[in-house]
C-alpha positions as CSV (number, residue, x, y, z in Angstrom):
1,X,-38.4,18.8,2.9
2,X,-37.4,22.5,2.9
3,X,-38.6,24.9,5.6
4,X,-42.4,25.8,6.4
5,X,-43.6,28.7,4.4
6,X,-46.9,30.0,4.5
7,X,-48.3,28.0,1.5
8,X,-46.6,25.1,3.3
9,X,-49.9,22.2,3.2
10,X,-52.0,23.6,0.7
11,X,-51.6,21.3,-2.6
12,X,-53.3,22.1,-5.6
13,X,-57.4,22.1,-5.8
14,X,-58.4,18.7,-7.3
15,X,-55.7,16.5,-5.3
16,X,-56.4,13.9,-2.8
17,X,-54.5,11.1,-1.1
18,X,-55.7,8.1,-1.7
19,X,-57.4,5.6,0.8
20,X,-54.6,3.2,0.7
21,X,-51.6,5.7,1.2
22,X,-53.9,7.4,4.2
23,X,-54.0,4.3,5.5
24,X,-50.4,3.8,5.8
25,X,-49.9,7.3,7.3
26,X,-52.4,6.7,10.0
27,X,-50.9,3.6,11.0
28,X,-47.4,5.1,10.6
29,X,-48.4,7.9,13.5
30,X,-49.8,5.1,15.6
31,X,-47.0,2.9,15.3
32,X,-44.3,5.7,16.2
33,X,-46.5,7.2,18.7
34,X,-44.8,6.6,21.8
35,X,-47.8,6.9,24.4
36,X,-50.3,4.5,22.4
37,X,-49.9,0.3,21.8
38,X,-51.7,0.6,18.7
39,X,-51.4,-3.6,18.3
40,X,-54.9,-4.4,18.3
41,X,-55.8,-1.2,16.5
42,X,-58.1,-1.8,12.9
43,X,-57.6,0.9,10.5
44,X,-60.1,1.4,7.4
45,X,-60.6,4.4,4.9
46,X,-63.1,5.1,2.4
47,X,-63.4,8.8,0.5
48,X,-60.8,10.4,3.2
49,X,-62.8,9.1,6.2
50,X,-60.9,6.8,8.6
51,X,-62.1,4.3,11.3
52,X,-60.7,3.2,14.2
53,X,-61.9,-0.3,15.3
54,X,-60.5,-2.4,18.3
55,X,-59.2,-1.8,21.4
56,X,-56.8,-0.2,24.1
57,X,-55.9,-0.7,27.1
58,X,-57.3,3.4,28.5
59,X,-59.4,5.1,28.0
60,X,-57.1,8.3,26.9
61,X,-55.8,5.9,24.3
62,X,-59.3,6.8,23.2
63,X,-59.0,10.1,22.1
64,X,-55.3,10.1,21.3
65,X,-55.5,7.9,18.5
66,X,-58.6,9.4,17.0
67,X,-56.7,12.6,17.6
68,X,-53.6,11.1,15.0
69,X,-55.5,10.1,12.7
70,X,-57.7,13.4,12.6
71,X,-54.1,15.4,12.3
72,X,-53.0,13.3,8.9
73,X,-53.5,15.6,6.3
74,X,-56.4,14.5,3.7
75,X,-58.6,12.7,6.4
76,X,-61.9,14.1,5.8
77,X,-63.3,12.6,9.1
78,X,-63.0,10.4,11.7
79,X,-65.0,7.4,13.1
80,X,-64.2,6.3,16.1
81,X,-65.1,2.9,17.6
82,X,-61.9,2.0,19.5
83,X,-63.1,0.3,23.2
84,X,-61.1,0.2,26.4
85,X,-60.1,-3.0,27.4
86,X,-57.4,-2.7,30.1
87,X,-54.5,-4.0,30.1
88,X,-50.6,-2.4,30.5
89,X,-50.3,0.8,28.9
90,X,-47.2,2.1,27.4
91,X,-46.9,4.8,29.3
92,X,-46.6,2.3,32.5
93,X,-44.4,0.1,30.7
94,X,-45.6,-2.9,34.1
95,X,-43.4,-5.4,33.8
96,X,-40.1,-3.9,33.6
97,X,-37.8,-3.0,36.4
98,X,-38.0,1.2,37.0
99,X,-34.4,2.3,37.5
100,X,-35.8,5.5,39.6
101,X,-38.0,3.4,42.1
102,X,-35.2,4.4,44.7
103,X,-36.1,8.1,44.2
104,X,-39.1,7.9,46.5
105,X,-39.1,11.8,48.5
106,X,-41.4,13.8,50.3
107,X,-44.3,14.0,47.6
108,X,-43.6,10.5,46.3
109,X,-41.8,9.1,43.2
110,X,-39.5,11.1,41.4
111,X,-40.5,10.9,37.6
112,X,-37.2,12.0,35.3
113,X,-38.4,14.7,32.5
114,X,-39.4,13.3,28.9
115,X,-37.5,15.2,26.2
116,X,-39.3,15.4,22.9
């Protein structure tokens, strides 16, 4: 894909993506979202309007995957009915060793920057 222009998005009047290939484009933005285990995540579409159903493990999981699915261009609307059921998040990754548990200073752990 070239370069954003300002047209960049807008697709002729009469075209729509279809359920199924929303579908896959929500559940591709879930699957490589890096803060959200979309595992137990249900993802239905009729006319352009998607729904969540499921759960994850917080509660800000909530919001960020209605958030995805709301930012897929051709969703019409979003219905959310994702409940928190918690459990490790991905963000906490519990379980695994933390290689900076030794950096432990005056105003607690020291948490290396994320780059994006």
């Amino acid at each position: 894909m070239t370069d954003a222009g300002p047209h960049s998005g807008k697709g002729p009047r009469t075209w729509v993506r279809t359920d199924e290939r929303l579908c896959e484009e929500v559940s591709e933005r879930l699957m490589e979202d890096r803060l959200i285990d979309a595992s137990e995540v249900e993802i239905s579409v009729a006319d352009g309007t998607v729904t969540l159903t499921g759960h994850v493990p917080g509660a800000s999981d909530v919001t960020h995957a209605e958030m995805l699915a709301r930012q897929t261009p051709g969703v019409t609307a979003v219905i959310n009915r994702l409940v928190v059921q918690a459990g490790p998040r991905a963000v906490e990754r519990l379980g695994e060793p933390n290689p900076y548990d030794h950096y432990e200073g005056r105003w607690g752990r020291w948490v290396p920057p994320v780059i994006t």
